[in-house]
Residue, then its C-alpha position, 0 to 999 in steps of 0.5 A: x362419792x357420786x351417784x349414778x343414773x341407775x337406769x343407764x346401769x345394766x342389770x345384768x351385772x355379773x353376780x359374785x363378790x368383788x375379789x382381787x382375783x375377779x378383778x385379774x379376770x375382769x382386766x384379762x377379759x378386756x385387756x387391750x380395750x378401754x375397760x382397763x385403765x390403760x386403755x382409756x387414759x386418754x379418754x379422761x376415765x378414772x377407775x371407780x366402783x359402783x353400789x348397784x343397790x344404792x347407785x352411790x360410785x366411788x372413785x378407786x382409791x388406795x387404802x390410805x385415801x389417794x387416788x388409785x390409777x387402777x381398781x384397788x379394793x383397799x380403798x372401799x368404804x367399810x360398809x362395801x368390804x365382807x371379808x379382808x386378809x389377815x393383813x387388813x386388805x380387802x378380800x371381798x365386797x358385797x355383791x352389789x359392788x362392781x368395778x367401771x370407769x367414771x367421766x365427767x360424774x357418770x357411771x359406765x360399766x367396763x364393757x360400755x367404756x371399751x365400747x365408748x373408746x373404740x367408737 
């Protein structure tokens, strides 16, 4: 767990719980940029999550612990996750949850990453 500058965070955060669905939308609405995973593999970015509200962020991971190569929920904290499936996967994260990308211990939103990449 790290924590980001949260000035360097833009407040505009889009409002809404986390979802897997949402993450589908986010992947979609910057599909072939850096703001997907494997747009900026070579940039040494690893998908991450960031509390907006404490700047705690914390790197994507699966639900038994290892390293995620793309935005999975199941790997949150349980502090983060408000509602899972009857299956035990993560449905929802609190709204203060949003997904991004980490190089070298700093934050950056999906548009900044795609921003980054394509400069």
């Amino acid at each position: 767990m790290m924590t980001a500058n949260r000035t360097s965070i833009r407040s505009s955060a889009e409002k809404g719980r986390l979802t897997p669905l949402k993450l589908v939308q986010e992947n979609q609405t910057f599909a072939g940029t850096g703001g997907v995973s494997s747009g900026n593999q070579n940039g040494s970015f690893l998908p991450a999550f960031l509390e907006t509200r404490s700047g705690e962020i914390y790197l994507s991971r699966f639900a038994d612990g290892r390293p995620a190569p793309v935005h999975v929920l199941d790997g949150l904290p349980p502090a983060l996750v408000t509602r899972k499936t009857p299956a035990g996967r993560v449905s929802a994260t609190l709204e203060s949850v949003i997904s991004g990308f980490v190089r070298a211990g700093q934050f950056y939103t999906r548009e900044q990453t795609a921003k980054l990449i394509a400069a």
